[in-house]
C-alpha positions, 0 to 999 in steps of 0.5 A: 778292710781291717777289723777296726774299719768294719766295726769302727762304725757300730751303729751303721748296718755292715753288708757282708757278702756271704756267697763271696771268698772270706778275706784273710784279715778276717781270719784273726782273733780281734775281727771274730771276737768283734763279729755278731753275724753268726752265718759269717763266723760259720763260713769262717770256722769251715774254712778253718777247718778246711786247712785251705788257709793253714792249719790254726788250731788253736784259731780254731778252737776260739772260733768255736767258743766265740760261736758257742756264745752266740748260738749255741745250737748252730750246725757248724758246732757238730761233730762227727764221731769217729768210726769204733774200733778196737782201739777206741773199746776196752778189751771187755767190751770188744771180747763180748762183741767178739764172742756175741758174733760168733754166737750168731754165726753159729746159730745161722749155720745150724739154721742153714743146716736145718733148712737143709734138711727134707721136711717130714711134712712135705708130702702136706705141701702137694694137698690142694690148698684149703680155699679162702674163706666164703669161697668154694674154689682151690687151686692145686699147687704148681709144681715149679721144682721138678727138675725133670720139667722141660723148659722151651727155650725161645726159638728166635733171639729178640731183635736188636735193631729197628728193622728187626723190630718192624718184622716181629709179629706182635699178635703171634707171640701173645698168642704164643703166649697165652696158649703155654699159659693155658697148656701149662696151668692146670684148672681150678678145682670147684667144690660144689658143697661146703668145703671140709677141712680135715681135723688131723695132720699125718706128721708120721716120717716114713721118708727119713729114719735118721735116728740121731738128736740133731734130727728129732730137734728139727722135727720138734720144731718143725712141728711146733711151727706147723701147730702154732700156724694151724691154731693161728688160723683157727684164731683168724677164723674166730675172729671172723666168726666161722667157729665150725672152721676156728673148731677145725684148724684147732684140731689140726693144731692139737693133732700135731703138739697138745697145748693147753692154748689150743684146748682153751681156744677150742673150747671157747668156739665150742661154746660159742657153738653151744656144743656144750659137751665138747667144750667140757672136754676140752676144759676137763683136758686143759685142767689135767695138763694146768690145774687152775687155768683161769681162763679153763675154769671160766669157760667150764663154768659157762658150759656149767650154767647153760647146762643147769648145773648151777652149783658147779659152774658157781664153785669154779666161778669162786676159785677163779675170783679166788685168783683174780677178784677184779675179774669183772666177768667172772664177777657178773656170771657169778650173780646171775649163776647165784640169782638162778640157784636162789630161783630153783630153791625148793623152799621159793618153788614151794611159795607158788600155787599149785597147777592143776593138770586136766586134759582138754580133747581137741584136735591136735593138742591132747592136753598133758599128754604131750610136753608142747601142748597147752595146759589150763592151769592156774595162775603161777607166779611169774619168776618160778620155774614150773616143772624144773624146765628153766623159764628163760622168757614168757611163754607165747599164749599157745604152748611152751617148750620154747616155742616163746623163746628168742633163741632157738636152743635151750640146754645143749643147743648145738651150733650151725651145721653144714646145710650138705649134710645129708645123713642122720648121724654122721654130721652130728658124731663129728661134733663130739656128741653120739646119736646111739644113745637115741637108738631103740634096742631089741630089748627096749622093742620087746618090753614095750610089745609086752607092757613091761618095760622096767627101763630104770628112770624115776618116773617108772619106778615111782610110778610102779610103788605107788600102789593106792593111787596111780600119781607120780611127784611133779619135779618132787612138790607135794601135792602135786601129782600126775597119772602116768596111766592116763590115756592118750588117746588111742595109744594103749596103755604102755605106749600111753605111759611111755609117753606120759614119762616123756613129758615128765622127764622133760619138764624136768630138764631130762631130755636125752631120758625123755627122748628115749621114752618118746623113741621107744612110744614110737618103735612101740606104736609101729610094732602095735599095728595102731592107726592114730596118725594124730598121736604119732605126729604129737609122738615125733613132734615131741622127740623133735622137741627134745632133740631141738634142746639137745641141739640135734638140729638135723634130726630135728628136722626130720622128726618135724618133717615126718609129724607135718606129713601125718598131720599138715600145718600144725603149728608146733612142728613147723617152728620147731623145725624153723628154729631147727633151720635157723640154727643152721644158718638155713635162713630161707628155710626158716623164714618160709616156716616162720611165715607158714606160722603166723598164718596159722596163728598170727599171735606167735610173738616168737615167729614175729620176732624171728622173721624180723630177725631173719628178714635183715640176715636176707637182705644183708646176704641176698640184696634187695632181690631177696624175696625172689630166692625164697622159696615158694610159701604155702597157703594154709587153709582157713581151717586150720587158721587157729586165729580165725576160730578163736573160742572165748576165753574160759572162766578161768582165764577171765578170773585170772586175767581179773585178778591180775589187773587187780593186782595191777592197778593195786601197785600203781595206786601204791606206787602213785601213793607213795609217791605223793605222801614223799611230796607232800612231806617236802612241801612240808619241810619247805613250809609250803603248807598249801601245797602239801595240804594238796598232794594230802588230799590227793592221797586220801582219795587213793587210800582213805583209811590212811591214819598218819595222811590225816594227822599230817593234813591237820598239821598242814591245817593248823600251820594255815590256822584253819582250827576246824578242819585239823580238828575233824581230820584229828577225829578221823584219825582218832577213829582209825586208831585211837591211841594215836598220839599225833592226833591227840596233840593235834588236836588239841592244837586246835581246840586251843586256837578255837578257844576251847580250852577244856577239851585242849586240857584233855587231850593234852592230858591224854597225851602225857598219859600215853607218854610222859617224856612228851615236853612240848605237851607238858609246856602246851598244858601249862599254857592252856591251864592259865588261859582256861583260868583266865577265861572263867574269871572273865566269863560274866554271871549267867542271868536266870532267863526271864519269860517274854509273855507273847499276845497278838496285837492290831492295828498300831499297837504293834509298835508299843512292842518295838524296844527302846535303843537304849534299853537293850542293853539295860533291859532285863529281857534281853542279854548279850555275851561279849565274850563269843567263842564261835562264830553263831555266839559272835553273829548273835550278838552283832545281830543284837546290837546292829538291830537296835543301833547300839554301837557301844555293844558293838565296840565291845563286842569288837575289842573282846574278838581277837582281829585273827577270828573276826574273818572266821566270826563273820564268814556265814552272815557277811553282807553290806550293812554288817560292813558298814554298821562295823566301820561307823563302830570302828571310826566312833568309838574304838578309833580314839580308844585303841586305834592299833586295834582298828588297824588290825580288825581292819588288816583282816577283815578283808581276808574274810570269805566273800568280802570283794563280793560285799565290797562291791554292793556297798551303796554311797553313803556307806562307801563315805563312811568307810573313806572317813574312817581311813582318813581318820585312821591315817591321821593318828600317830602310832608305833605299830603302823604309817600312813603308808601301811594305811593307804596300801591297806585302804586300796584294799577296800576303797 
């Protein structure tokens, strides 16, 4: 079929067979220009390209375009690149290529000649290998490459053919098996204790003494690969949180090379182990090698901070800001080091009150004279730091010295321990630290003996100058002092005075010194022959104290163990050593300890908080069956249940906690007056006058001495034109202060809507004369003088009084007494004032003019009130006749005359206080009478109201 027959018709729909030959015909230029079907002119330019039917380039290359047009993403448009050679590259290129191989080559080579090489560290290879972690298993190497090993070669060839097949016994080659594997493989090795990792790696060569350059290249690197494999484990370890074995790899790591990043990293687990001294060495070691490592200057100033050198931790804290001020937690530790050195400032410490030190014989607790125990004391402010001694939490109500604290450790505490570590020192020397410091010598022995022991602390030295009186500076406040001689119980007196500089040395934070005092009190009392077990328990117990804060937590335990052997179940002891055991992950220990403590006294905060704390590690370590694997709690005898024979609280305490609930309730009623003086002020920024009256009010009964709450209620008055009561708030003010010029104005304010206009003028003038550049006083004045001309011109003449001769009568002449209506006003006995200014004035002369009928005065009377006062005039005589006597007056004689002035006397009238009360005790005809004067009222035309405005305004009265 031609091309001009198949598109001849190009509305028909053309079928064409794709899985078919392509025909001839369909090869040529016309039939693909004519073509749309894009997968048929993709059959054809493969065929083209196959050369099956000739070779057209030029055929082909139109096919292409015309495809191209169509659909331009089409597969068939894809070319494959042909393969690079050196023809296809410029000779730069290819000599780069060329030489970039021969480079690899001989790298390759010289990394297979090193491999070659002996390992200076093979012997490491044959150590068991250390076991996976929270396991307590190792399995020794199996050594597969010795080349003396005998192999045992099958005795029988495997069968070949089914019928071999069935006589091949099964069962006895898997025995066979299975006893090589167990005769060959030799047996796991099971730690019983805490596995230990040795901290140094021998990378001495006593094998190979090749002495050639090639050699101690491949004995550098080799040793820089095995020190970054060991700190990459020490980083595995630390981000499993076992920083005792992060601390060990670390220092494998540094045995072999030194790096400053092995330094950091172990000083970061130091300090997460609160091995604070070992950490200080390493950051001092990493800033020898690299002066101005941020992150060794980071560290060294958290070690700083949590051993109360302040200053220094905050001087690295500004270099390391200096480098990088948008270090956010170099930022936040700074604050809090700055906030802790504003607290132990001498001049802030000063501003507390004085504690006085007296000693209280009780059974255990010997006053001052031990560092745990209580002391009666004033109150001290709660953000000062007494004695030196960081105040990190509240102390519980029975002791200090950190038996309140969350955190079993204070300054120096140290990390978790191994629980197999049976002897005093060994354990703690390894960490970095010394025990012998703690140690008593020959020399210390002999000046206790003999009383004159001259060891050079502070304490002594003060103690010996101070001849007059035997006191010695607490932490250097004046005025404060404590006898370093006062008995102790039976102790004599150097090993009292020993003990006694103890307990100062660790009020103030020294307590490797205090601790040393109570070793030597304690050498001293074995040596004296002194039998007082309570003073050697509260001996041990305090050293048990000072080792806690050094983070010594094993001997800790024994100091603790030995004063609950003198003296069983004392409190301070058993949770000293249950923080001792908390810090070395001896949870169950610690938890029987904590509970023995709140038996003996259950209101140990810090017990409560422990348990809870340690009841979640159990479970999560133990199960639900956790309680089964504790040990057995003992029962403490109901005697020394310190809970159950509480005494009441003494007179000072009662003072104390009086004087803080004074102090309290103080703050809350400032805090709630405050709080609704500022809503009151925003009632009045919005012009809600009667809710912000409310909140005034409101605090009045809180503080009723507050001058500026009653001139802003007067003004709260005066927006709600209630004159009377912002005129007397105005007086209260003025009481309080009497050159107050807000109560001044204000009250003229009211004094002027009550029409009293002199005393306005006065205090008015008073103002001015406070101060002069007062405009809204100067215009008030003016104001005030106009309306106080204009009232004394309207004032009628005062007529003389005229006396009234009064005689008894009888019978009917009584009523010859009676006055004629229309004499009362004309009559010379009697005078009524029209122009009222209160409302006695207003109900005398109502009173007048209902009493004889006369409507006139009435009227008069009504159109010389303001309709804004006659609510107030008629507030204390309002009643039925009052009501309609003022209606028949309104509708007779002021309708015609001014009938805007009814309609106003009528718009407040009804605001008057009870007036619904009277509206409902009107009888009849009074009712009529008031129904006639709307009707009336309504009928008038007028400007300033319609009948509208006056039907709304009679459903208020009818």
């Amino acid at each position: 079929m031609s091309a001009d027959a198949l598109f001849s018709l190009p509305n028909q729909p053309t079928a064409v067979d794709y899985s078919g030959k392509v025909p001839v015909e369909h090869l040529d230029y016309d039939y693909i220009k004519k073509c749309k079907d894009v997968k048929y002119l993709e059959k054809i330019l493969r065929l083209l390209r196959s050369g099956d039917e000739g070779i057209y380039p030029h055929l082909i290359k139109f096919c292409e375009n015309h495809l191209e047009k169509l659909e331009p993403k089409s597969r068939a448009l894809r070319k494959e690149n042909p393969v690079a050679t050196a023809a296809s590259i410029s000779v730069e290129e290819w000599s780069q290529i060329v030489d970039e191989l021969k480079t690899w080559e001989e790298e390759t080579r010289k990394t297979e000649t090193s491999l070659k090489q002996p390992s200076m560290f093979g012997d490491s290879a044959k150590e068991n290998m250390p076991p996976i972690r929270g396991s307590n298993c190792s399995v020794p190497l199996i050594q597969n490459s010795d080349p003396n090993e005998k192999r045992n070669p099958l005795k029988h060839a495997l069968p070949r053919d089914y019928q071999e097949w069935d006589k091949f016994d099964v069962d006895k080659e898997c025995e066979r098996i299975d006893g090589n594997i167990a005769r060959n493989d030799q047996p796991a090795i099971i730690n019983t204790g805490h596995p230990k990792i040795k901290t140094k790696v021998d990378t001495s060569c006593n094998a190979l003494c090749i002495v050639c350059h090639v050699y101690f290249v491949v004995v550098d690197t080799e040793k820089l690969i095995l020190a970054n494999r060991e700190k990459d484990k020490g980083n595995e370890a630390f981000r499993a949180n076992d920083y005792e074995e992060a601390v060990a790899y670390y220092s494998r790591s540094l045995s072999i090379i030194t790096t400053v990043a092995a330094y950091n990293n172990r000083a970061q687990a130091e300090i997460n182990l609160k091995h604070w001294h070992n950490a200080m060495k390493d950051c001092q070691r990493v800033l020898e090698l690299e002066p101005g490592n941020i992150k060794a200057l980071l560290r060294r100033s958290t070690v700083h901070k949590h051993m109360g050198n302040f200053q220094m931790a905050a001087e690295d804290l500004r270099m390391v800001l200096k480098e990088e001020p948008q270090n956010a937690a170099a930022t936040q530790l700074l604050s809090e080091t700055e906030k802790r050195i504003k607290e132990t400032q001498p001049g802030q410490q000063s501003k507390g009150k004085k504690i006085l030190i007296r000693e209280v014989e009780e059974e255990e607790d010997n006053s001052n004279n031990d560092p745990q125990e209580e002391q009666t004391a004033c109150p001290v402010e709660p953000s000062q730091p007494v004695g030196g001694e960081e105040s990190a939490a509240a102390p519980v109500e029975r002791g200090d010295m950190g038996n309140a604290q969350k955190k079993p450790h204070g300054r120096g505490d140290g990390g978790p321990h191994s629980e197999s570590s049976t002897t005093h020192h060994g354990h703690w020397r390894s960490r970095g630290g010394s025990s012998d410091k703690y140690k008593v010598t020959q020399e210390s022995k002999e000046k206790v003996a003999n009383g004159t022991g001259k060891r050079g602390s502070t304490v002594s030295v003060q103690a010996d100058q101070s001849s007059s009186s035997k006191g010695t500076p607490v932490g250097g406040n004046a005025g404060e002092t404590v006898n370093l001689d006062a008995p102790c119980g039976a102790l004599p007196l150097p090993l009292a005075r020993l003990k006694n500089e103890g307990n100062l040395l660790f009020k103030n934070g020294q307590f490797a010194d205090a601790l040393e005092k109570y070793s030597q009190a304690i050498q001293g009392y074995t040596d004296s022959g002194v039998d007082s077990p309570e003073d050697l328990c509260i001996l041990y117990s305090n050293r048990a104290a000072c080792y806690l804060k050094d983070g010594n937590s094993q001997d800790c335990i024994q100091d603790c163990t030995r004063s609950l052997e003198l003296q069983p179940f004392s409190l301070k002891p058993l949770l000293r050593r249950a923080m001792a055991y908390e810090s070395l992950e001896r949870y169950r220990l610690a938890y029987v300890d904590y509970k023995t403590v709140l038996q003996i006294d259950i209101s140990v905060q810090a017990a409560h908080d422990s348990v809870n704390r340690i009841t979640r590690m159990l479970i999560d370590q133990d199960g639900p069956e956790w309680r089964e694997k504790l040990p057995e709690i003992p029962l403490v005898p109901l005697s020394a249940q310190q809970h159950r024979r509480e005494e009441p609280p003494s007179a000072e305490v009662l003072k104390a906690r009086a004087e803080k609930a004074a102090r309290d309730a103080e703050r809350k009623t400032e805090v709630r007056f405050t709080a609704l003086k500022q809503e009151g002020n925003e009632f009045v920024k919005k012009s809600q006058y009667q809710d912000a009256l409310g909140k005034y009010t409101e605090c009045l009964k809180l503080k009723p001495e507050e001058c500026a709450i009653y001139t802003n209620r007067a003004l709260c008055y005066l927006k709600l034109e209630r004159f009377s009561e912002a005129k007397q708030d105005c007086d209260v003010a003025l009481k309080l202060e009497p050159t107050n010029k807000k109560a001044f104005y204000r009250r003229a304010l009211a004094n002027k809507g009550l029409k009293d206009y002199l005393a306005c003028s006065s205090d008015l003038q008073e103002v001015l004369q406070q101060d002069p550049n007062v405009q809204e006083a100067e215009k008030e004045l003016e104001e005030v003088t106009v309306l106080l001309r204009q009232s004394l011109a309207n004032a009628s003449p005062v007529k003389p009084r005229k006396t009234v001769p009064i005689t008894e009568v009888e019978g009917d002449e009584e009523t010859s007494a009676v006055l004629h209506p229309d004499s009362s006003c004309r009559g010379e006995e009697i005078t009524i004032n029209l122009q009222a200014n209160n409302a006695y004035e207003f109900g005398q002369a109502l009173n007048i003019a209902r009493s004889s009928g006369n409507m006139a005065v009435c009227a008069e009377l009504l159109a010389s009130t303001t309709p804004e006062m006659l609510p107030e005039f008629l507030s204390t005589q309002l009643d039925g006749h009052t009501i309609s006597f003022i209606m028949q007056t309104l509708d007779t004689h002021l309708l015609e005359k001014d009938p805007n002035l009814v309609y106003k006397h009528l718009n407040h009238l009804h605001t008057a206080d009870r007036f619904s009360v009277v509206l409902m005790l009107l009888e009849k005809d009074e009712r009529r009478h008031m129904t006639q004067l709307f009707e009336h009222l309504s009928a008038v035309e007028s400007a300033e109201f319609t009948k509208n405005d006056v039907q709304n305004l009679a459903n208020k009265y009818i």
